[in-house]
TORKOL-4160 file (C-alpha; in steps of 0.2 Angstrom, whole numbers, padded with zeros to 4 digits, m for minus):
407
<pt num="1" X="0447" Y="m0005" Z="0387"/>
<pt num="2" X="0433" Y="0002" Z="0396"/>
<pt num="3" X="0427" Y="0021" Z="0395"/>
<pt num="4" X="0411" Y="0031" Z="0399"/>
<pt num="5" X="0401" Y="0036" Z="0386"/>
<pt num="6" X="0391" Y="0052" Z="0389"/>
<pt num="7" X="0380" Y="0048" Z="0376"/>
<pt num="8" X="0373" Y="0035" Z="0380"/>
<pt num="9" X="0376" Y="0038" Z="0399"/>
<pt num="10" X="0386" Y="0019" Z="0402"/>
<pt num="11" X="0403" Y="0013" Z="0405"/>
<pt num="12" X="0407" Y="0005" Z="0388"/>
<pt num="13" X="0419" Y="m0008" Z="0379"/>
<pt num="14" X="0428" Y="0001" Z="0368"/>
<pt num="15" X="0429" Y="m0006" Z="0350"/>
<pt num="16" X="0435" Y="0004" Z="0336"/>
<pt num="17" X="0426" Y="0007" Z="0318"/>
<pt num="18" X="0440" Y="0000" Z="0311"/>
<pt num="19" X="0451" Y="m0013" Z="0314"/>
<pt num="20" X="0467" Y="m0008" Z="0325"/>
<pt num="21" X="0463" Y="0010" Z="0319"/>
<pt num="22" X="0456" Y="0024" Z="0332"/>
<pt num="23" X="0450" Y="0044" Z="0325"/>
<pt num="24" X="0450" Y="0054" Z="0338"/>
<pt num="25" X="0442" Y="0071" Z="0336"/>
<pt num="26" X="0447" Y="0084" Z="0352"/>
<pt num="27" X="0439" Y="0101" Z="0353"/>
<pt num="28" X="0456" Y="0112" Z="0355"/>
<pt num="29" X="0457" Y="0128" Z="0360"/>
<pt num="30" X="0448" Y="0145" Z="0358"/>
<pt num="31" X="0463" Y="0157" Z="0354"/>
<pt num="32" X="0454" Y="0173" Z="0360"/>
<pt num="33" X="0465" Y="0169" Z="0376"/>
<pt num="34" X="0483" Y="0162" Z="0383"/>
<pt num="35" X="0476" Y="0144" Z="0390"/>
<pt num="36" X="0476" Y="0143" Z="0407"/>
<pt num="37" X="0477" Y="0126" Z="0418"/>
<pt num="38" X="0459" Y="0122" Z="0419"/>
<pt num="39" X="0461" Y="0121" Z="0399"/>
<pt num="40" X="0476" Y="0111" Z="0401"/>
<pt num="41" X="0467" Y="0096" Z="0411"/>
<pt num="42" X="0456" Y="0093" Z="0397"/>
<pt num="43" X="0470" Y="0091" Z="0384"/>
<pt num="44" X="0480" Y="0082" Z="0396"/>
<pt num="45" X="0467" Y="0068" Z="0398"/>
<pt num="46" X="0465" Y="0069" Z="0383"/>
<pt num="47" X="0483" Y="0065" Z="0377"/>
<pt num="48" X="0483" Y="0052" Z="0390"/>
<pt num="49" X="0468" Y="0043" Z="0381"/>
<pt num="50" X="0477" Y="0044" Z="0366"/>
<pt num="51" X="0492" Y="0036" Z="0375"/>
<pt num="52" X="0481" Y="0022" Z="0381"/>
<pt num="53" X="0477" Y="0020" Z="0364"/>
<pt num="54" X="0494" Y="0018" Z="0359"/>
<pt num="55" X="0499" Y="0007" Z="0374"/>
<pt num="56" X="0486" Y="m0005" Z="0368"/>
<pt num="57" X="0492" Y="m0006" Z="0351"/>
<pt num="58" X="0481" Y="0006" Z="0339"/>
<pt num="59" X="0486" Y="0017" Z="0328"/>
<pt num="60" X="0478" Y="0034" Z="0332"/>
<pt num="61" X="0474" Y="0047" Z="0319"/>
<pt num="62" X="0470" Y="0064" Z="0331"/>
<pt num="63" X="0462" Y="0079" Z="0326"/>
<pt num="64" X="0462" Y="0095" Z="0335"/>
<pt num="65" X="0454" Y="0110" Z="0331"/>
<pt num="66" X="0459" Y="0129" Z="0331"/>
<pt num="67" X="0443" Y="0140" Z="0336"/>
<pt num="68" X="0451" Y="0156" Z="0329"/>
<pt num="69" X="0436" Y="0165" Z="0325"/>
<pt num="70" X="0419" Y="0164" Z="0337"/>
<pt num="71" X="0412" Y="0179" Z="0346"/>
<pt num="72" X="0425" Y="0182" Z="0361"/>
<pt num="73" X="0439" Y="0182" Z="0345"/>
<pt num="74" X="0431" Y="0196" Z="0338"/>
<pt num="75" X="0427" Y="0207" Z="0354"/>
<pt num="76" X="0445" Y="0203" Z="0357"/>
<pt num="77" X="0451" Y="0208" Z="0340"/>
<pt num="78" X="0437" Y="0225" Z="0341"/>
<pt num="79" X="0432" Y="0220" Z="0324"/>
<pt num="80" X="0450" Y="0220" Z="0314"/>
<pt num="81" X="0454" Y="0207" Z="0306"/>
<pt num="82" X="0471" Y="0210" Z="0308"/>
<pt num="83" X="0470" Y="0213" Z="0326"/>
<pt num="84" X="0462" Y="0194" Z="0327"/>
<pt num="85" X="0475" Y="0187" Z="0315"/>
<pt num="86" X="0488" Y="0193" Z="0328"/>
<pt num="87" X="0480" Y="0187" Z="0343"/>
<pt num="88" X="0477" Y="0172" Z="0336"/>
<pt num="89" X="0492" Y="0171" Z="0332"/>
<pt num="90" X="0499" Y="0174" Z="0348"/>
<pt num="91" X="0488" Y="0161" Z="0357"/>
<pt num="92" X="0492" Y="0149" Z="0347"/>
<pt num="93" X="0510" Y="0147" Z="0348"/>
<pt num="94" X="0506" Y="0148" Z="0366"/>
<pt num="95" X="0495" Y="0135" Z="0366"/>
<pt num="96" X="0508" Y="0123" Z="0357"/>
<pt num="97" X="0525" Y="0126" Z="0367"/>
<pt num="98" X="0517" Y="0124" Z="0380"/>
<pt num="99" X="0508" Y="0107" Z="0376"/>
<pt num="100" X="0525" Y="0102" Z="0367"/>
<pt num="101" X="0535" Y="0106" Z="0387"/>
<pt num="102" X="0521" Y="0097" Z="0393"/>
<pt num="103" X="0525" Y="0081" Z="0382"/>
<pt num="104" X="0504" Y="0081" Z="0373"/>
<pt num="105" X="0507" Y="0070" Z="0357"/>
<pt num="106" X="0505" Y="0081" Z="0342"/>
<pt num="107" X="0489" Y="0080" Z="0337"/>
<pt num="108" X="0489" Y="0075" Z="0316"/>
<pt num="109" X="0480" Y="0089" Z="0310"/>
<pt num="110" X="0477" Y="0107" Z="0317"/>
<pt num="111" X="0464" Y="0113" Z="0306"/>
<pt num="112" X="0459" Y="0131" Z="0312"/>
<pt num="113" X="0442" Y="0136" Z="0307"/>
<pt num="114" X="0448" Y="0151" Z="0296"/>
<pt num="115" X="0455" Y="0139" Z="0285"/>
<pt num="116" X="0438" Y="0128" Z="0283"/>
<pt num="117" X="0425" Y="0142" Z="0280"/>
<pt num="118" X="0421" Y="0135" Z="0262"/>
<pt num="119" X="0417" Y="0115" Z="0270"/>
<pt num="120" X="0406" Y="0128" Z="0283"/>
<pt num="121" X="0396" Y="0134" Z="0270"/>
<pt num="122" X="0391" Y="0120" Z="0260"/>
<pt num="123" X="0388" Y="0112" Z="0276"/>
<pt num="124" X="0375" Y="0125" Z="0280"/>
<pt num="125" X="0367" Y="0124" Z="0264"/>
<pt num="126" X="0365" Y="0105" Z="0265"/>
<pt num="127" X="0355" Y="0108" Z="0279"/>
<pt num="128" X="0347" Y="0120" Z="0273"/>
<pt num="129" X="0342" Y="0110" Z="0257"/>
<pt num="130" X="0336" Y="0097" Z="0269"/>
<pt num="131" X="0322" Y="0110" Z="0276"/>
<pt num="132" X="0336" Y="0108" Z="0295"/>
<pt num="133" X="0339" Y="0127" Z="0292"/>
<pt num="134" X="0332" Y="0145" Z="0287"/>
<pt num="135" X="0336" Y="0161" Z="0284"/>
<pt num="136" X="0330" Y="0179" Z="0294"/>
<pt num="137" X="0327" Y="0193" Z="0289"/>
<pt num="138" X="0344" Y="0200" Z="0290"/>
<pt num="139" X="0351" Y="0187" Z="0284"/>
<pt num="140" X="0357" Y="0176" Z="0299"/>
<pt num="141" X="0353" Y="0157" Z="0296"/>
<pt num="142" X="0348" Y="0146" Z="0310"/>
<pt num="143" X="0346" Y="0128" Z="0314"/>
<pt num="144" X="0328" Y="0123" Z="0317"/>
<pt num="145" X="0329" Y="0114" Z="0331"/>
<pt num="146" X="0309" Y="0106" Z="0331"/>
<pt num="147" X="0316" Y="0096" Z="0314"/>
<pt num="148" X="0327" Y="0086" Z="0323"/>
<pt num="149" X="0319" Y="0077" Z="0336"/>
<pt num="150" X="0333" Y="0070" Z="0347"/>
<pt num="151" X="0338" Y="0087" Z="0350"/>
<pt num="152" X="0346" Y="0084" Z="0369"/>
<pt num="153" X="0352" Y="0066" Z="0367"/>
<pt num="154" X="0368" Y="0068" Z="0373"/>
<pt num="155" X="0367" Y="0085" Z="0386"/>
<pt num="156" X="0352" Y="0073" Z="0391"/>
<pt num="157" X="0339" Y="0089" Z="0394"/>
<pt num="158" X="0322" Y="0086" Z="0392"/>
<pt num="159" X="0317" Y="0106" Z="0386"/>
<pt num="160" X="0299" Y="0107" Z="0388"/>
<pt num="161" X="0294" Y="0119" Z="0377"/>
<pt num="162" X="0306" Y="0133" Z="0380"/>
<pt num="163" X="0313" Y="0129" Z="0361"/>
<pt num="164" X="0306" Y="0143" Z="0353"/>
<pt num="165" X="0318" Y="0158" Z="0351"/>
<pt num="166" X="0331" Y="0159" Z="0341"/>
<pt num="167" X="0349" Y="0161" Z="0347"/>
<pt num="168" X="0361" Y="0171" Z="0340"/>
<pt num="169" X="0377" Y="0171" Z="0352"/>
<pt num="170" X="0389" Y="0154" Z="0351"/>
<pt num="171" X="0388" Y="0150" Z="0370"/>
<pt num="172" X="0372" Y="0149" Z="0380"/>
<pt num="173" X="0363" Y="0137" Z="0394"/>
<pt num="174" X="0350" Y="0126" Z="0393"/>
<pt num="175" X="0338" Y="0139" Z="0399"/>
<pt num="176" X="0342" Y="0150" Z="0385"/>
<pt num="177" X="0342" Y="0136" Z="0370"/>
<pt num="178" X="0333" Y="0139" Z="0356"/>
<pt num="179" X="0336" Y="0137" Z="0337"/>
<pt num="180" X="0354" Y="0142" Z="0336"/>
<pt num="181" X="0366" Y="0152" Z="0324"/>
<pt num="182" X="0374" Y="0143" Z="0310"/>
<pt num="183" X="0380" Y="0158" Z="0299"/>
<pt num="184" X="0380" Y="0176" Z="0307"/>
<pt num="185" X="0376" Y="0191" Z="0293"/>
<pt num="186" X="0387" Y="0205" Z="0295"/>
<pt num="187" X="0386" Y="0217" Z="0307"/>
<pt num="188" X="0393" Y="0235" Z="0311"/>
<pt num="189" X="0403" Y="0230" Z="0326"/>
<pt num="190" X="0411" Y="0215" Z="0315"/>
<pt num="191" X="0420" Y="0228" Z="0307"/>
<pt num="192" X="0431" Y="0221" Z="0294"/>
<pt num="193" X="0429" Y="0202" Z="0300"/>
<pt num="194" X="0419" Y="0194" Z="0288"/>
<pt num="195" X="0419" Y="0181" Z="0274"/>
<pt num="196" X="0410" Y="0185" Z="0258"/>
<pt num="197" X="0401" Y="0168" Z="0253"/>
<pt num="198" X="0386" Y="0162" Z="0244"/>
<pt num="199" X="0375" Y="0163" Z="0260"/>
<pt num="200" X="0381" Y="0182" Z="0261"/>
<pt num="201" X="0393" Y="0194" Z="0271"/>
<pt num="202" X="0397" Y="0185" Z="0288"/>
<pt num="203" X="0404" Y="0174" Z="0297"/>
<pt num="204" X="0401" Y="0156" Z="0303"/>
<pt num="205" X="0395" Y="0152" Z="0320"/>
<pt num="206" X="0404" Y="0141" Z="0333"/>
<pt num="207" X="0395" Y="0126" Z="0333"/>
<pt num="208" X="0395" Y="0122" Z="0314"/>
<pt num="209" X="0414" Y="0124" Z="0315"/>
<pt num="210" X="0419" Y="0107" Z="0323"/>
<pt num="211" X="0404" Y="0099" Z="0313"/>
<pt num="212" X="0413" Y="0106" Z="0297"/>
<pt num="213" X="0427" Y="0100" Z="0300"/>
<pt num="214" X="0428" Y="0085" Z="0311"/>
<pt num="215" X="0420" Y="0077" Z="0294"/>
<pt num="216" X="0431" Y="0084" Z="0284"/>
<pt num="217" X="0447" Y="0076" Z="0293"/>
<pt num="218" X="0441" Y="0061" Z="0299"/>
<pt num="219" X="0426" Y="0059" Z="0290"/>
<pt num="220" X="0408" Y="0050" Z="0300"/>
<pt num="221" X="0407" Y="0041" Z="0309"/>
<pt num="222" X="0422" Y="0042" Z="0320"/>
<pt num="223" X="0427" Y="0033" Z="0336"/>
<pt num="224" X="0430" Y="0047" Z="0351"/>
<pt num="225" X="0426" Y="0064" Z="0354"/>
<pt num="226" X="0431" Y="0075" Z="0367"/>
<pt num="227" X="0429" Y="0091" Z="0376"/>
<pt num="228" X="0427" Y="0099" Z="0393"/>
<pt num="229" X="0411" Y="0095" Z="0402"/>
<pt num="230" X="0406" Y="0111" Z="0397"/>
<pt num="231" X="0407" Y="0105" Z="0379"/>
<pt num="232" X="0390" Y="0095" Z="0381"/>
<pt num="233" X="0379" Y="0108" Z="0380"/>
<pt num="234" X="0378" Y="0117" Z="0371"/>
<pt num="235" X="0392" Y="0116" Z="0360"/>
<pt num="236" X="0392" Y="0096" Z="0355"/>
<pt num="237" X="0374" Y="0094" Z="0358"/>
<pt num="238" X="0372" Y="0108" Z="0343"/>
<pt num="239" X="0386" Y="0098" Z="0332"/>
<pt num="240" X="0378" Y="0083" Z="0334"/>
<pt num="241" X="0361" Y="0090" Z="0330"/>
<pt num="242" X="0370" Y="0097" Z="0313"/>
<pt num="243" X="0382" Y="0082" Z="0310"/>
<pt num="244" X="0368" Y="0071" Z="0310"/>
<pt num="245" X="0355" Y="0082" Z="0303"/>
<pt num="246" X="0366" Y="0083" Z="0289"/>
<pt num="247" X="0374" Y="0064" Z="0285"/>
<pt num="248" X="0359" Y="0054" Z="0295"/>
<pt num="249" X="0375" Y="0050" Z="0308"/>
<pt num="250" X="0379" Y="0052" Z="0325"/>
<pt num="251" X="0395" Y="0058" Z="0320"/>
<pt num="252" X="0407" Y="0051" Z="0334"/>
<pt num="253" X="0403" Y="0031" Z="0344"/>
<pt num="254" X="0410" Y="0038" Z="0360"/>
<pt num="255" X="0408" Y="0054" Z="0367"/>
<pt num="256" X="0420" Y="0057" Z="0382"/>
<pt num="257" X="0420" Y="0073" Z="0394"/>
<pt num="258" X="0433" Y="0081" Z="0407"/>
<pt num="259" X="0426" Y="0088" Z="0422"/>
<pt num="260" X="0429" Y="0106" Z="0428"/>
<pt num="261" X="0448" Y="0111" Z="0439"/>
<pt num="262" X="0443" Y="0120" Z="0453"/>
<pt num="263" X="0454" Y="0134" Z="0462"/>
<pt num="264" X="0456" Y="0132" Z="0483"/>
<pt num="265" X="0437" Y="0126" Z="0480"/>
<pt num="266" X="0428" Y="0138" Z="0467"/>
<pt num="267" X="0429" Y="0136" Z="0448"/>
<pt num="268" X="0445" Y="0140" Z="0438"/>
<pt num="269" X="0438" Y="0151" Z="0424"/>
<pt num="270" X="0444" Y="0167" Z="0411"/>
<pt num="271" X="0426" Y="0173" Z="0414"/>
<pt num="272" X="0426" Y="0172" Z="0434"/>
<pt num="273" X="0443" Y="0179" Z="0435"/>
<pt num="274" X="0451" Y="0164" Z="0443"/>
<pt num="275" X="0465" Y="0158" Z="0435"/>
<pt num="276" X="0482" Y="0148" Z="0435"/>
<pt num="277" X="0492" Y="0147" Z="0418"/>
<pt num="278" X="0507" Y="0136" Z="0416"/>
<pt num="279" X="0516" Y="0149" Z="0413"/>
<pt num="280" X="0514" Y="0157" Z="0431"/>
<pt num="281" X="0517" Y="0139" Z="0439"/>
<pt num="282" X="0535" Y="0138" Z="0431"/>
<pt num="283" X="0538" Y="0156" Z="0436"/>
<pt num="284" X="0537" Y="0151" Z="0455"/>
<pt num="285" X="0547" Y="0136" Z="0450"/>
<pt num="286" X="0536" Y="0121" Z="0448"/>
<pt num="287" X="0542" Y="0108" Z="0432"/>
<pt num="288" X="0532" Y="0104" Z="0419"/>
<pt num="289" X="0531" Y="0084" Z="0424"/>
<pt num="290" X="0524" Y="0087" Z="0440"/>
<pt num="291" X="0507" Y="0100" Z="0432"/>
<pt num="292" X="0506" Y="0087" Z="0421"/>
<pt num="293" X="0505" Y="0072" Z="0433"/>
<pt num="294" X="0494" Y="0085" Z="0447"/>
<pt num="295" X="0481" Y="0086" Z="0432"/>
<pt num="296" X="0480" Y="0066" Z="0432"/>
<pt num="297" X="0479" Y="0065" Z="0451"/>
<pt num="298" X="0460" Y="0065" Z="0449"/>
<pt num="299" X="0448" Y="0053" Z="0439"/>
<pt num="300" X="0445" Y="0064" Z="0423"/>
<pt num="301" X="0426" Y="0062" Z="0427"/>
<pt num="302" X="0428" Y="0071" Z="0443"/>
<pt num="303" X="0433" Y="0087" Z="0450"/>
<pt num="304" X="0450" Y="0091" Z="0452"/>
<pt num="305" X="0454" Y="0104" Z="0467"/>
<pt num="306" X="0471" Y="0114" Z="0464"/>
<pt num="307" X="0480" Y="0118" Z="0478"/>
<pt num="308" X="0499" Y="0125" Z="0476"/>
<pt num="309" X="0502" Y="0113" Z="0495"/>
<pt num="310" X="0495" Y="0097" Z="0483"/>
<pt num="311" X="0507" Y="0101" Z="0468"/>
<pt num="312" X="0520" Y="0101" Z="0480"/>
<pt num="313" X="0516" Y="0086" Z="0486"/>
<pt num="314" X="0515" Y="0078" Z="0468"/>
<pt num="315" X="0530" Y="0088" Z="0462"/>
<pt num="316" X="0541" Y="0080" Z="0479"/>
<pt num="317" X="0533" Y="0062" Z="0473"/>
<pt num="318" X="0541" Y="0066" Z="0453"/>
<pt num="319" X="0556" Y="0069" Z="0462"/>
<pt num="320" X="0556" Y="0051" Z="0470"/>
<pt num="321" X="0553" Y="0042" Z="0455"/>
<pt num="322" X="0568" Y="0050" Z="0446"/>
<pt num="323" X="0580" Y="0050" Z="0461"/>
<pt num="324" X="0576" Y="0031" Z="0461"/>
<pt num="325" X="0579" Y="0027" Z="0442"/>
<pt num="326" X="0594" Y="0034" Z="0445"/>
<pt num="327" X="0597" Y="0022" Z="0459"/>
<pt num="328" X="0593" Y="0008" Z="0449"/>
<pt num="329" X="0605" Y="0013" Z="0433"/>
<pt num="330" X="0620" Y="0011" Z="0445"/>
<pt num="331" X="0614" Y="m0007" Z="0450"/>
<pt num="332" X="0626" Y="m0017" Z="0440"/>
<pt num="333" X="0629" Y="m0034" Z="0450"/>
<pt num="334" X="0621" Y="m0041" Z="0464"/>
<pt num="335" X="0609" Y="m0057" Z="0466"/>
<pt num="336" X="0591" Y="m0055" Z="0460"/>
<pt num="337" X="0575" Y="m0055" Z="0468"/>
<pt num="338" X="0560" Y="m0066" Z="0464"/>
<pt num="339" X="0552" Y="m0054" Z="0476"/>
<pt num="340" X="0560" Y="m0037" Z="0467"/>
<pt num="341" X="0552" Y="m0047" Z="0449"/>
<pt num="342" X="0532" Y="m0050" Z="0457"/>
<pt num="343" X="0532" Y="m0034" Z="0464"/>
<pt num="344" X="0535" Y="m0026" Z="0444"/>
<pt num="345" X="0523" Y="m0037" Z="0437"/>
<pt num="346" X="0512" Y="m0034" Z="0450"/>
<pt num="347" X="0511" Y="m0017" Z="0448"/>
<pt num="348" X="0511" Y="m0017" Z="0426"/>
<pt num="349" X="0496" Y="m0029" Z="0428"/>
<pt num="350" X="0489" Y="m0017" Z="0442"/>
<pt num="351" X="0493" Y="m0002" Z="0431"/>
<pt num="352" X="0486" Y="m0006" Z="0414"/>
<pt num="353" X="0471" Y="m0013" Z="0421"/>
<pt num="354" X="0468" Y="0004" Z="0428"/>
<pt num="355" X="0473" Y="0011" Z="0415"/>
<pt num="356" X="0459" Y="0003" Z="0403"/>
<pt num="357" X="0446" Y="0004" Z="0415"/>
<pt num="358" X="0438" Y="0021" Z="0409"/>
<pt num="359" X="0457" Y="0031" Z="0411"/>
<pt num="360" X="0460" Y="0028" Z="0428"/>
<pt num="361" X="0474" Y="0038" Z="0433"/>
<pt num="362" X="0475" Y="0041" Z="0450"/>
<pt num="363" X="0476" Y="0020" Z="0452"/>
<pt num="364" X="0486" Y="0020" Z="0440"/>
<pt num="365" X="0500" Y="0032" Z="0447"/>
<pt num="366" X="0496" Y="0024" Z="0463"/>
<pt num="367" X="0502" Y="0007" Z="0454"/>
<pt num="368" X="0517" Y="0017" Z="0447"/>
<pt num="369" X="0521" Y="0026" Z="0466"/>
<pt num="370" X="0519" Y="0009" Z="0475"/>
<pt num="371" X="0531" Y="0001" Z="0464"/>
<pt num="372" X="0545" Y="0015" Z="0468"/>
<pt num="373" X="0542" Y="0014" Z="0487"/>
<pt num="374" X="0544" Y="m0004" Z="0487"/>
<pt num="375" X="0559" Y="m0006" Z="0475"/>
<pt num="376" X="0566" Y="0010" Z="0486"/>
<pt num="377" X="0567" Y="0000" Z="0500"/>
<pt num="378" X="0575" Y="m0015" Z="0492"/>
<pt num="379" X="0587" Y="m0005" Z="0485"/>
<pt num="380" X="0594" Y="0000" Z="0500"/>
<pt num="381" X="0594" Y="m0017" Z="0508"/>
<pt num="382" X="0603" Y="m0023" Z="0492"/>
<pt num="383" X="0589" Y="m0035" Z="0487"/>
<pt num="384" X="0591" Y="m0031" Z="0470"/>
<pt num="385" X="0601" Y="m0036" Z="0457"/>
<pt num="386" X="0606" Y="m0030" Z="0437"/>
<pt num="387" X="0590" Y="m0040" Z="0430"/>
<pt num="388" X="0578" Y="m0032" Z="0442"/>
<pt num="389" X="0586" Y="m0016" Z="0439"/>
<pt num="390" X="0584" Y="m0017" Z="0421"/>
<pt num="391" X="0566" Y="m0024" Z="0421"/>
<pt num="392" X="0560" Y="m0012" Z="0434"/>
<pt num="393" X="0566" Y="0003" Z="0422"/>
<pt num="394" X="0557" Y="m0006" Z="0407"/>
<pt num="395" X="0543" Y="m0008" Z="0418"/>
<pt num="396" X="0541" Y="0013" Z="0424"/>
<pt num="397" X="0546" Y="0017" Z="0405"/>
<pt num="398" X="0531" Y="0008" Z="0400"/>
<pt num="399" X="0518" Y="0015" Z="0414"/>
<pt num="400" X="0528" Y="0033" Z="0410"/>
<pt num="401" X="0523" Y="0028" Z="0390"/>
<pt num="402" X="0506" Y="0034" Z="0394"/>
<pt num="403" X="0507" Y="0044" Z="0411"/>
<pt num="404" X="0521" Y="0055" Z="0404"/>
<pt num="405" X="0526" Y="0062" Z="0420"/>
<pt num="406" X="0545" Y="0056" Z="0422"/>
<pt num="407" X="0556" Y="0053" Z="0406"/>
């Protein structure tokens, strides 16, 4: 199995830390928000990795993070605590019917950061024991980002001097970086959202959430990380800057990222106002299956162009496969084919090789649609027999094991 580490900027062959064992740490979702489908491309490839995983034979342990308090929670929740409980809330269950109707493997822990301000802390005053970290004078405490001298390995930046300022909001460009916020002191417009700890009246900041707690369920090093392109910087650029500043470890071996879903061309975002949400695609009567296989139709390290003609198109292709595994459950007699059984293997060689070299989807449903235009065609010649039937099924049941798009 091949995949592209960002980290070290290669294609590499995946081996795990231990054997027949893979930890997996995704960055979930910020419930400020319902996720829309530009979200739902990144946690789609991601459960297909862990599928692949699965399909070659590892037992996967998946952790998956809740961002339930960062700074667009709070403007969101106008500084009740309440307010953001609710929201929270609210996203949440969002977030997980709809991963559940689009067939994601549960991740194994959901750990929201809420629940994880204690790890948080003595995290922070690690670092800050280690000289990584100070406080200001209003009792904000920040990373210090000229102690750690890799700062940019993974975002690949070389900052040139424009390191010295101090950041205090979660998100920012490279332009803006700077020593970054690890513990935010109270202020007025937090209102009542606050956590009363030994580093004082606050709240945590973004970055040292997944650092927190990524260690805390799967400990460090673990195998793969994942996120959004977005992620890189500066969101795992900062945690790996923490994680390591902390342990003396790179806390994951791979580091894998999904490229943005574009709109008719322009990028889908909450912020730009451009924006397709499951929901809205089932309300104009397009199934779950086929948004999930329209978000594989593109390497994940590409950008993917949604168009409501190309979901047709893939949504008419869904159709296709199931009409023809219904056609193959009413074969019952008939002769079989050496040809019917080489094209099947064919295409589960074709397909897993794809599928291991770096998640290729699109070759791999490609393998997959191949396969159904050819057996269609032997179908109705009557070129195949029950055996054929039965392996041919077997064989889509096992491409459909980690494409999920059809049972």
């Amino acid at each position: 199995m091949l995949v592209y580490d960002t980290l070290s900027g290669k294609v590499r062959k995946f081996a795990p830390l231990r054997k027949g064992e893979v930890r997996i740490y995704t960055c979930g979702p910020s419930v400020y928000s319902a996720p829309h489908l530009g979200n739902f491309r990144t946690y789609v490839v991601e459960d297909v990795v862990k599928r692949v995983l699965l399909f070659n034979g590892y037992r996967v342990i998946h952790v998956m993070n809740i961002t339930d308090i960062e700074d667009k929670m709070v403007r969101a929740a106008k500084g009740s605590m309440k307010m953001l409980r609710e929201i929270a809330s609210k996203n949440e269950r969002r977030f997980l019917e709809e991963s559940r109707r689009l067939k994601l493997i549960p991740a194994d822990h959901y750990p929201r950061a809420t629940e994880n301000i204690e790890p948080m802390v003595e995290l922070i005053k690690r670092l800050m024991k280690k000289g990584l970290a100070y406080r200001d004078d209003r009792g904000n405490i920040f990373f210090d980002v000229s102690r750690f001298p890799r700062y940019g390995m993974i975002s690949h930046y070389r900052f040139r001097g424009i390191l010295g300022r101090r950041i205090y909001k979660d998100d920012y460009f490279q332009s803006e970086a700077g020593d970054f916020i690890l513990w935010k002191a109270w202020r007025k417009s937090d209102g009542d959202i606050f956590w009363v700890t030994e580093l004082g009246k606050g709240r945590p900041g973004w970055h040292i959430e997944c650092s927190a707690m990524s260690i805390r369920y799967l400990g460090i090093p673990f195998d793969i990380h994942m996120g959004g392109i977005d992620n890189v910087f500066s969101h795992h650029e900062n945690e790996i800057a923490q994680s390591a500043g902390a342990t003396g470890k790179i806390p994951a071996r791979y580091w894998m990222h999904v490229r943005h879903l574009m709109a008719y061309g322009r990028k889908m975002s909450k912020s730009a106002g451009r924006l397709y949400t499951v929901e809205e695609l089932r309300r104009r009567d397009y199934g779950y299956d086929a948004i999930r296989a329209f978000l594989l139709t593109q390497h994940y390290r590409r950008r993917l162009n949604f168009t409501l003609k190309e979901l047709r198109r893939v949504s008419r292709e869904i159709s296709r496969c199931k009409a023809l595994i219904k056609g193959l459950r009413r074969v019952r007699a008939g002769e079989d084919s050496k040809v019917a059984d080489r094209l099947i293997e064919k295409a589960l060689s074709d397909f897993t090789f794809h599928i291991n070299n770096d998640i290729d989807t699109p070759a791999a449903m490609d393998s997959l649609c191949s396969l159904v235009r050819d057996l269609e065609k032997l179908l109705k010649k009557g070129r195949l027999g029950a055996g054929n039937a039965r392996r041919a099924i077997e064989a889509i049941k096992r491409m459909d094991s980690v494409l999920g798009i059809i049972y």
